[in-house]
C-alpha positions as CSV (number, residue, x, y, z in Angstrom):
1,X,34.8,41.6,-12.1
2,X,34.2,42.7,-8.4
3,X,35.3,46.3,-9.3
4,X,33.3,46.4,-12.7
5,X,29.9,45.4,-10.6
6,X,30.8,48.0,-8.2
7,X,31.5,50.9,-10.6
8,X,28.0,49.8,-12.8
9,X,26.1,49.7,-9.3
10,X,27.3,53.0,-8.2
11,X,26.8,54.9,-11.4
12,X,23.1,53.8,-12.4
13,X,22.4,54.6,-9.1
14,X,24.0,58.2,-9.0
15,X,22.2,58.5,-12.1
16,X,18.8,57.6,-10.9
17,X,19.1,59.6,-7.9
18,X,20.3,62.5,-9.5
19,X,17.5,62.7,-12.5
20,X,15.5,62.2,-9.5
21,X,16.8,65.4,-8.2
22,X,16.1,67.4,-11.3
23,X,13.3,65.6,-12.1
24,X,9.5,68.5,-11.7
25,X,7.7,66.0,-13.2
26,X,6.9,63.7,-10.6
27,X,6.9,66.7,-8.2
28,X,4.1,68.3,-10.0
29,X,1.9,65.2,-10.8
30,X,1.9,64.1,-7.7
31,X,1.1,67.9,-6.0
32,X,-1.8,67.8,-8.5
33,X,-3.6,64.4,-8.0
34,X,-3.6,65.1,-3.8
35,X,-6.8,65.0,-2.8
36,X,-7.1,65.3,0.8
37,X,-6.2,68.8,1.2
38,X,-8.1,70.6,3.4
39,X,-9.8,73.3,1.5
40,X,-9.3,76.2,4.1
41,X,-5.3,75.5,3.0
42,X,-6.6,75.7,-0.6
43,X,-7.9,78.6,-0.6
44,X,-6.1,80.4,1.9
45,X,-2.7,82.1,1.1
46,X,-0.9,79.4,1.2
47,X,-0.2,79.2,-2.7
48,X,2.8,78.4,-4.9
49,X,2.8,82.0,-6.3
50,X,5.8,83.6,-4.7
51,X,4.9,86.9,-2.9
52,X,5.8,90.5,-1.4
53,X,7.7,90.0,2.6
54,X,5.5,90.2,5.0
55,X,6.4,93.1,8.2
56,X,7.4,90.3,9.7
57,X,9.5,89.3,7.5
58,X,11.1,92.9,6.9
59,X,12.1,93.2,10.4
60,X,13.5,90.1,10.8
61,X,16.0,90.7,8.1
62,X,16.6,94.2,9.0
63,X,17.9,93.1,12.5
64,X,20.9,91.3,10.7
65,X,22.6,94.7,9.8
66,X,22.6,95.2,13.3
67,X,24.7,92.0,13.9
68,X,27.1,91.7,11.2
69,X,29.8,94.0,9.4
70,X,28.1,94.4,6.0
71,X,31.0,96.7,5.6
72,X,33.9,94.1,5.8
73,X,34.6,93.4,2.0
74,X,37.6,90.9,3.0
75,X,35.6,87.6,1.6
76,X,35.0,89.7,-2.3
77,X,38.8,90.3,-2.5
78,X,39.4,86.7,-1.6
79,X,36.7,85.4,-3.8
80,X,38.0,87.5,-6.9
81,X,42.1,87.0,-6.1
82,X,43.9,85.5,-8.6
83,X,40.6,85.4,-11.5
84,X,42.4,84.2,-15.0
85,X,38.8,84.5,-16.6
86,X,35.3,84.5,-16.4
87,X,32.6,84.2,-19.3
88,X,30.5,86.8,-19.5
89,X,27.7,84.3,-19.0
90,X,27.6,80.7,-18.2
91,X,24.6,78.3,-19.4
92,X,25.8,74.8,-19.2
93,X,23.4,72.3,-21.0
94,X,23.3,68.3,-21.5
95,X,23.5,66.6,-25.0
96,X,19.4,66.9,-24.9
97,X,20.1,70.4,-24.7
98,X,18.8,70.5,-21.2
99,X,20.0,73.3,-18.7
100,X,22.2,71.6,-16.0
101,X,23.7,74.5,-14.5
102,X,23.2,78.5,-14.8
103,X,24.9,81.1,-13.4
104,X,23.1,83.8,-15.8
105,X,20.4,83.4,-13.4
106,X,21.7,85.3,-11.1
107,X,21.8,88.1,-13.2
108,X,19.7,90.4,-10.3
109,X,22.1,90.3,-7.8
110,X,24.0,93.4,-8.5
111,X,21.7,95.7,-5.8
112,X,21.3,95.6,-2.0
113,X,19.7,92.8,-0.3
114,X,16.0,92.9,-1.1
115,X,12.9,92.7,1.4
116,X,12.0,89.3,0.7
117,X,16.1,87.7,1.4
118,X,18.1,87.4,4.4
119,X,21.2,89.8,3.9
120,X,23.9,87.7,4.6
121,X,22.2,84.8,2.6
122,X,22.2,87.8,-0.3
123,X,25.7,88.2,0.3
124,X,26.5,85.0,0.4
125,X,24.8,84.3,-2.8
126,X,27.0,87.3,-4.4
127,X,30.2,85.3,-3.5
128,X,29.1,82.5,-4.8
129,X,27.9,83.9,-8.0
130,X,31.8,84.9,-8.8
131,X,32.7,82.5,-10.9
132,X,35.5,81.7,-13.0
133,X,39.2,80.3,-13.2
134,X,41.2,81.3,-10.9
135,X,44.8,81.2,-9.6
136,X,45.5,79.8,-6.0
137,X,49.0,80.2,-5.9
138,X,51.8,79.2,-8.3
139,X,50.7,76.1,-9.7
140,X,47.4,75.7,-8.4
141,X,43.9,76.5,-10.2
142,X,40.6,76.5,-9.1
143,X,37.3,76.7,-11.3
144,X,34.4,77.9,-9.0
145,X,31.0,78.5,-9.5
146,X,30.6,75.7,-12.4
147,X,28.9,73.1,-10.3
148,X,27.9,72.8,-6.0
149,X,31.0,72.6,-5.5
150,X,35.3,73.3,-7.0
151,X,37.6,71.3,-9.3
152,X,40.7,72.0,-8.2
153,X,44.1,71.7,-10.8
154,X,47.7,71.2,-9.6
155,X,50.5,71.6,-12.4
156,X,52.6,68.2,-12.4
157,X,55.7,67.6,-14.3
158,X,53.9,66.8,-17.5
159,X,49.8,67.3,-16.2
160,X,47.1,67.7,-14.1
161,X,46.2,66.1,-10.6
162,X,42.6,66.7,-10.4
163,X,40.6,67.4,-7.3
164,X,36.9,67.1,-7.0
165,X,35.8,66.8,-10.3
166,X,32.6,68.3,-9.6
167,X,29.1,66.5,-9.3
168,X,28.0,66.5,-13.0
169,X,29.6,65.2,-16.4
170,X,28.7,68.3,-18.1
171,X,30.2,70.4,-15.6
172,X,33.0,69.0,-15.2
173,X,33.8,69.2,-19.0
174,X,32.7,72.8,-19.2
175,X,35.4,73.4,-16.3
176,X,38.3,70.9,-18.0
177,X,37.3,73.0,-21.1
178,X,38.1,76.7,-19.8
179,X,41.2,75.4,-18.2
180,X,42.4,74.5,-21.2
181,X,41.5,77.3,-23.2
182,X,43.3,79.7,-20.8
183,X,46.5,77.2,-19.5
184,X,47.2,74.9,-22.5
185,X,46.8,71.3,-23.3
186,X,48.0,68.6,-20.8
187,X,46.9,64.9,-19.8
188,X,45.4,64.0,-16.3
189,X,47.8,62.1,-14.5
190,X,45.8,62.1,-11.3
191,X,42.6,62.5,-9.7
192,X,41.7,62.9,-6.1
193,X,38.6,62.2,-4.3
194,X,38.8,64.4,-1.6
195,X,35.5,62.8,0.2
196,X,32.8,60.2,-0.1
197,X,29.7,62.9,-1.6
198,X,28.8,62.6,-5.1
199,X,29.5,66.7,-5.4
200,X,32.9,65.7,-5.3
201,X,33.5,62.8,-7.7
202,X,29.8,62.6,-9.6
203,X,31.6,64.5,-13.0
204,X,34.7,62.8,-12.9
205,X,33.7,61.2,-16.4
206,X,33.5,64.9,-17.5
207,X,37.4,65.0,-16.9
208,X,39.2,61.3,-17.2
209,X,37.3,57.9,-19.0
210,X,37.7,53.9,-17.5
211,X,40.3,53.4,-20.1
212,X,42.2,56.3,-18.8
213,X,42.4,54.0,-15.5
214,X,42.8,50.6,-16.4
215,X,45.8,51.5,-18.4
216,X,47.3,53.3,-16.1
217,X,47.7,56.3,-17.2
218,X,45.8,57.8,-14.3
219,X,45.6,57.1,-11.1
220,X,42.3,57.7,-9.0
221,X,43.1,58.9,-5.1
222,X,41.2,58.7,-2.5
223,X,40.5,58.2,1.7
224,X,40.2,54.8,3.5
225,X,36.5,53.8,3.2
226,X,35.7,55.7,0.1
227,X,33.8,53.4,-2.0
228,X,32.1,52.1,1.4
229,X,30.2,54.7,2.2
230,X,29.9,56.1,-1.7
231,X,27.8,52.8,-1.6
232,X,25.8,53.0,1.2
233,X,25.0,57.2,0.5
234,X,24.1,56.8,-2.9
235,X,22.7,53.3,-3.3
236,X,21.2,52.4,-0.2
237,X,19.8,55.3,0.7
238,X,20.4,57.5,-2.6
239,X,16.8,57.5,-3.8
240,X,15.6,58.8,-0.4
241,X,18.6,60.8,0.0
242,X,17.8,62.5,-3.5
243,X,14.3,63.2,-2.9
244,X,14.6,65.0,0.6
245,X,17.8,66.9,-1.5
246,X,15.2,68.5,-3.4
247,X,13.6,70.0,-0.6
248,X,17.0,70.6,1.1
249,X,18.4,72.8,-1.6
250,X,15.7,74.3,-3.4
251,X,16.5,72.3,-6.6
252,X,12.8,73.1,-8.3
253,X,12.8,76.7,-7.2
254,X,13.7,78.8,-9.8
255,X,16.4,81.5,-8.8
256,X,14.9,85.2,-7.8
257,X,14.6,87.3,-5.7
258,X,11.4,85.4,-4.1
259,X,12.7,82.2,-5.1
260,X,16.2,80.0,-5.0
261,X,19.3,81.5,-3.5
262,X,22.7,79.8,-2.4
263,X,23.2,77.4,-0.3
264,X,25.9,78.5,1.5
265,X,28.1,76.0,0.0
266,X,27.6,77.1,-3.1
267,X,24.7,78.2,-5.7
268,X,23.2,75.0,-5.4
269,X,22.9,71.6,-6.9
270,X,23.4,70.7,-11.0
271,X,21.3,68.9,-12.6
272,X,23.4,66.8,-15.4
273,X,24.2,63.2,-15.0
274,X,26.5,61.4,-12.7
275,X,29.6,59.4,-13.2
276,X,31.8,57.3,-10.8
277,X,35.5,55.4,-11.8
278,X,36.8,53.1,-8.5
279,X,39.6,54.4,-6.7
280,X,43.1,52.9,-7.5
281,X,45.0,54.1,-4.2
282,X,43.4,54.1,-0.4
283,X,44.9,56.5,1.5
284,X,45.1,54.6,5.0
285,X,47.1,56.9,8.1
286,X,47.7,60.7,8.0
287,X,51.6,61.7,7.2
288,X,51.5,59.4,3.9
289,X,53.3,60.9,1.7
290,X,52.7,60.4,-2.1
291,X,55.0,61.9,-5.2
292,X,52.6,62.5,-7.9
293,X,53.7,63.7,-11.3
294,X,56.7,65.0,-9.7
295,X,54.7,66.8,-6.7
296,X,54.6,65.6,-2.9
297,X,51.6,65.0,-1.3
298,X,51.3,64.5,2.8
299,X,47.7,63.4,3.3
300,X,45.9,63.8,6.7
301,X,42.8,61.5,7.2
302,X,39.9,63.2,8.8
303,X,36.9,60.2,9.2
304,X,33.7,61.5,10.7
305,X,34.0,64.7,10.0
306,X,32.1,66.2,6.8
307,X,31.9,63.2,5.4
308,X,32.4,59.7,7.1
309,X,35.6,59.5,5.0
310,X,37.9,62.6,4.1
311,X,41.0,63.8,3.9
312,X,43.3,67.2,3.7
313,X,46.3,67.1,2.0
314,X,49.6,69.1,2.5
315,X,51.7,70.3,-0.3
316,X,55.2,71.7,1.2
317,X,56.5,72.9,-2.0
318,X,53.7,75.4,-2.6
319,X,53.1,76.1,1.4
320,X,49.5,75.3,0.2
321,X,47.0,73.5,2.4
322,X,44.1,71.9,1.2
323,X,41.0,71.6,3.7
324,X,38.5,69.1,1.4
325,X,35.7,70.0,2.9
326,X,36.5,70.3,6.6
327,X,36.9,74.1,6.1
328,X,34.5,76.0,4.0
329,X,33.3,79.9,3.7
330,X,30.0,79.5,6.0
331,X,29.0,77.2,8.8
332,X,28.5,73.8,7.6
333,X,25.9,71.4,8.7
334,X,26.0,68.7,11.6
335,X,23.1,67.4,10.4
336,X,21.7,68.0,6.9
337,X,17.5,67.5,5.9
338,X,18.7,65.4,3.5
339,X,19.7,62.7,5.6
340,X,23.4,62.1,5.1
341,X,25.0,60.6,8.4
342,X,25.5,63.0,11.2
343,X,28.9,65.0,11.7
344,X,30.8,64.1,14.7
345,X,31.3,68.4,15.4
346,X,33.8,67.3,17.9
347,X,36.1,65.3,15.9
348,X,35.7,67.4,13.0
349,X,37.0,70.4,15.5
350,X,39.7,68.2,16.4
351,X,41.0,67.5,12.8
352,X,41.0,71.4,12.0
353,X,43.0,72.3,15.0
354,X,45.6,68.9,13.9
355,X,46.0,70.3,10.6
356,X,46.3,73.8,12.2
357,X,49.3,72.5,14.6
358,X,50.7,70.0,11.8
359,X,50.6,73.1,8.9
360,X,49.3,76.2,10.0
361,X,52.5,77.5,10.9
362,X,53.8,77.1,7.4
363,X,50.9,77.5,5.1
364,X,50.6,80.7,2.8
365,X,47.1,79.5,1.4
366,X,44.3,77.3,2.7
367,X,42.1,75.9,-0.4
368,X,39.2,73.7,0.1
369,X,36.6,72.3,-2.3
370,X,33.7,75.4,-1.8
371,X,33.6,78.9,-1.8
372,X,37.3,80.2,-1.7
373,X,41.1,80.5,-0.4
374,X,42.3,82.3,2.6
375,X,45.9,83.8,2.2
376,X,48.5,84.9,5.0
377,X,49.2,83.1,8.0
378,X,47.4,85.3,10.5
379,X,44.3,84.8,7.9
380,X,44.7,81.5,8.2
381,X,45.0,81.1,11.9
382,X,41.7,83.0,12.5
383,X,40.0,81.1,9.6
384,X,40.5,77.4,10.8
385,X,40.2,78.1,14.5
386,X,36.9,79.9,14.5
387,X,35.5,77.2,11.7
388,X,36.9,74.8,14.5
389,X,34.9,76.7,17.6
390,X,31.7,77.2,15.6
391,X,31.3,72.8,15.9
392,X,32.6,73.1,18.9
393,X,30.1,75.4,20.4
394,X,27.4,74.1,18.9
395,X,28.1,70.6,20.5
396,X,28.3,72.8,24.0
397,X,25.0,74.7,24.1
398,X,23.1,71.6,22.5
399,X,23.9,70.4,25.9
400,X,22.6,73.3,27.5
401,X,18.8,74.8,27.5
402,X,19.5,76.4,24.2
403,X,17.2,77.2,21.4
404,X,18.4,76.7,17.5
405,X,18.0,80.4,16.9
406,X,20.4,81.5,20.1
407,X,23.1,78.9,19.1
C-alpha cells in the first residue's frame, strides 16, 4: 500500500510540474494583466520581439575564437561514432497531437555561428542536434537527442537493461521504438535509474508498465536514497522547481537563431508527460556486484555529486564505464537557477578521480547519460581528470577574490 501511495504521489506530481513547464498559458496571462510596469520600460526597447546583436554583443562573441580551438573536430567524430540511424526528421507529439519534442527545429544550424549566439554555445548546440541510435561498443546502444537527456540499451542474455529512460512517456517510446526497428524485438529485463532527476526516469512508462514490475519480470535499479530525494525534488519543491526551470532552460523560447539554443546538456527540456515506477533494488556500497540478464554489474555510489544520489556502474566484460551523470560533454552546474540542491564540486571531483583509479586503467569507453562517449584510454584519462579539475577549481577561486566571468 505504502509503495502504491508513493508511486501515485510522485507521478501526479511529475505531471503537474512538468505541464507546468510547458505550460505558455499562464506565462502569457499573467505578463499581460501586470499592471505596475513602469511605462519608460514599456515603451523602451525592452520588448519580447527578438532582435539584431548589438556591437556589444558582436565583440563579445568574437573574442571566443580567440580562446578556443574552433578547429578541433574531436567531439563531431565522437558524437557521430558508431550512428546505426537517424530519421531524417524527428517531431515527437503526445496523443493530443501536441509537440513534445523537435529536433527539426534546429534545421538552421548548418552555417557558422551567427552574430546574435555565443560560438561555442553554437557548437554545442550542433553536437547536440546529432541525433540518432547509435552503437557504444559491442552490446551497448545509445539513443541521443530524443529527449534532455540518453536511454541507454545493454544486450542481456534474452533483453534489454535499460538506463535512463528519458524524462517523457512519449520519448521514451519514440526511442524504445527506433531500437526496435533497427535491433529486433526483445523484452526489458531491467531498468536502471542512474540518479534521482526526473530527466532520468520521468519516461520510464514509455519503456516498461507497473505490471511489468510487480510480476517480476523486470526489475527497477537504482542508488541508495532514490525515492528520497525523487520526493522531496519533485513534490516538495517540484512546482517551484518547475516554474524557475522555465526560465532556466528556455522552455517557452522558441528555437532560432535569436531565440532557444542548447543547454549544454542537451537541446533542452520535453514537454510530454511524466511517469515514475518504485525501485525494486537499492544499490547500498560501491563494489556491489549484480548479474543481470547474464551481464555483471559493479556499481560505484557517488552521493552529492550531480545529484544527492547517483551512481556509475562498471561493466568488465565490455571494458565499458558508465559515468551517470558525473561526467558529461560541458561543465556542469554547482548550482542550478532552478533550485535543485547544491553540488558538493569537491566530492563530485573525488568520485571521478575513484572511478578513474578503480577503472580508468581498464576502460575502452566512458558512456554517461548526456551528450556522448569518449574512446581510448589516453581519451579517457584526459576526459575524467579535467571534468574532475574544472569542480575542483571552481571550489578554489570561489575562495579567492574572483569574479564569475575569470573563473
Amino acid at each position: 500500500m505504502k509503495r502504491k501511495k508513493t508511486v501515485a504521489l510522485i507521478a501526479a506530481a511529475l505531471t503537474f510540474t512538468m505541464t507546468a513547464c510547458g505550460s505558455s498559458t499562464a506565462i502569457t496571462e499573467s505578463a499581460s494583466t501586470e499592471e505596475s510596469t513602469p511605462s519608460a520600460i514599456t515603451e523602451s526597447a525592452l520588448t519580447a520581439e527578438s532582435k539584431p546583436a548589438t556591437q556589444y554583443t558582436i565583440d563579445a562573441n568574437q573574442e571566443v575564437y580567440a580562446l578556443l580551438d574552433f578547429e578541433d573536430t574531436a567531439e563531431f567524430e565522437n558524437a557521430t561514432k558508431g550512428l546505426i540511424a537517424s530519421p531524417d526528421t524527428l517531431d515527437i507529439y503526445d496523443e493530443n497531437g501536441k509537440l513534445v519534442w523537435s529536433q527539426t527545429a534546429y534545421g538552421f544550424l548548418d552555417q557558422d555561428a551567427p552574430d546574435t549566439a555565443n560560438p561555442s554555445l553554437w557548437r554545442n548546440t550542433q553536437l547536440n542536434h546529432i541525433y540518432g541510435l547509435f552503437e557504444v561498443t559491442d552490446g551497448i546502444y545509445q539513443v541521443r537527442g530524443y529527449d534532455m537527456s540518453n536511454v541507454t540499451f545493454i544486450k542481456g542474455d534474452t533483453g534489454w537493461i535499460v538506463i535512463d529512460p528519458l524524462m517523457s512517456v512519449e520519448c521514451a517510446a519514440a526511442a524504445f521504438s527506433l531500437v526496435e526497428e533497427n535491433l529486433g524485438t526483445f523484452p526489458v529485463k531491467a531498468v536502471i535509474y542512474s540518479h534521482s532527476h526526473v530527466d532520468h526516469f520521468g519516461g520510464v512508462k514509455g519503456i516498461i508498465s507497473e505490471e511489468d514490475v510487480q510480476s517480476g519480470d523486470v526489475q527497477v535499479i537504482a542508488p541508495e536514497g532514490f525515492e528520497k530525494y525523487a520526493v522531496s525534488e519533485n513534490i516538495y519543491a517540484g512546482t517551484s522547481m518547475g516554474r524557475r526551470a522555465s526560465y532556466q532552460y528556455g522552455t517557452l523560447l522558441e528555437a532560432g537563431e535569436t531565440g532557444s539554443l542548447a543547454i549544454g546538456i542537451g537541446m533542452g527540456q520535453s514537454r510530454g508527460s511524466a511517469s515514475y515506477i518504485s525501485p525494486t533494488l537499492e544499490i547500498t556500497q560501491t563494489g556491489e556486484k549484480h548479474t543481470i540478464d547474464g551481464v555483471e554489474m559493479e556499481f560505484q555510489l557517488t552521493p552529492g555529486t550531480e545529484a544527492p544520489a547517483e551512481m556509475n556502474f562498471w561493466i568488465e566484460s565490455k571494458n565499458a564505464l558508465w559515468m551517470a551523470e558525473n561526467c558529461t560533454g560541458t561543465l556542469h552546474n554547482l548550482y542550478t537557477l532552478r533550485g535543485a540542491q547544491v553540488r558538493d564540486g569537491n566530492a563530485w571531483a573525488e568520485y571521478i578521480m575513484e572511478s578513474l583509479a578503480l577503472y580508468g586503467d581498464q576502460a575502452e569507453v566512458v558512456f554517461q547519460s548526456h551528450n556522448w562517449p569518449h574512446w581510448g584510454k589516453d581519451t579517457i584519462q584526459e576526459y575524467m581528470t579535467n571534468t574532475a579539475a574544472v569542480y575542483k577549481l571552481s571550489l578554489i577561486h570561489i575562495s579567492e577574490p574572483t569574479r564569475q566571468a575569470e573563473i
